[in-house]
C-alpha positions as MATLAB code, in Angstrom:
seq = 'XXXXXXXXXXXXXXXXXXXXXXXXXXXXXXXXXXXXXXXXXXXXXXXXXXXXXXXXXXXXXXXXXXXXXX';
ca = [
     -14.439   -5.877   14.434;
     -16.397   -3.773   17.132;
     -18.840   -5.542   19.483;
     -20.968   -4.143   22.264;
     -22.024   -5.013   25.950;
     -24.068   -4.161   27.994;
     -23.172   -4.221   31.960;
     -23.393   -3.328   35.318;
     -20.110   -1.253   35.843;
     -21.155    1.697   37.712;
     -17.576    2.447   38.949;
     -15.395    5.002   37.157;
     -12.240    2.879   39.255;
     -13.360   -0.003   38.192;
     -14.454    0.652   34.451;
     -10.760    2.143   34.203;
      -9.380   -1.150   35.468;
     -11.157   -3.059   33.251;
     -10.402   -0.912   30.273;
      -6.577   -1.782   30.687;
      -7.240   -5.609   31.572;
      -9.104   -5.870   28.642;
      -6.400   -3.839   26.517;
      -3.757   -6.365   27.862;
      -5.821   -9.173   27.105;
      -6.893   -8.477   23.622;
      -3.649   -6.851   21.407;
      -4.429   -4.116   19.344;
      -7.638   -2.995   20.676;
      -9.295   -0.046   21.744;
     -11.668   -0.286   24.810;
     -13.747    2.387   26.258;
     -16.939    2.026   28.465;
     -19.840    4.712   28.425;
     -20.700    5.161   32.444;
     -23.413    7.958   31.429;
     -25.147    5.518   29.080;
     -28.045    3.833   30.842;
     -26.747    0.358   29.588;
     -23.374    1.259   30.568;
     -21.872    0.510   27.564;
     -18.719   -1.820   26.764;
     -17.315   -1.624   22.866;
     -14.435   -3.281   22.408;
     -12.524   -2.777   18.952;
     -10.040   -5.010   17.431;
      -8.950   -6.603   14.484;
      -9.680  -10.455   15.777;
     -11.023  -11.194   19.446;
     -13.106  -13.362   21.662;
     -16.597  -12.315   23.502;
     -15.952  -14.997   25.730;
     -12.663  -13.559   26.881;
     -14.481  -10.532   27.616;
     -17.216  -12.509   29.427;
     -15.152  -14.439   31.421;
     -13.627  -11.254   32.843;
     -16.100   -9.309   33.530;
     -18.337  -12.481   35.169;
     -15.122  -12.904   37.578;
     -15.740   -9.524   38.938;
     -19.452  -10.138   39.384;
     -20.285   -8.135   36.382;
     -23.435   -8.694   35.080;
     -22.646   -8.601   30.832;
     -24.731   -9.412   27.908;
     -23.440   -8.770   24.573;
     -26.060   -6.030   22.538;
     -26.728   -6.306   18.985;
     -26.842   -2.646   17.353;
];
């Protein structure tokens, strides 16, 4: 399963952090976050995983996030 978000991470720091949150937080998964996009782009692939754990995170560090459909 792949989904897609769009956010406010402007931060190469920060979008690295978040990258290996989310890895620890969803097992098996590959995260990666496009900076140069303009939507600055969040997919997160796994085989089984919540958007709301990926909400919750991001909202905790004042991260605006809205999930995209492609």
């Amino acid at each position: 399963m792949v989904k897609v978000y769009k956010t406010s991470i402007n931060d190469p720091r920060l979008a690295k952090n978040i990258q290996a949150e989310l890895s620890e937080l969803i097992l098996d998964s590959m995260v990666t976050i496009d900076l140069e996009d303009c939507d600055k782009v969040l997919r997160v692939q796994a085989n089984r995983f919540c958007s709301s754990t990926v909400i919750e995170l991001l909202e905790k560090k004042r991260i605006k996030v809205e999930i995209m459909d492609w």
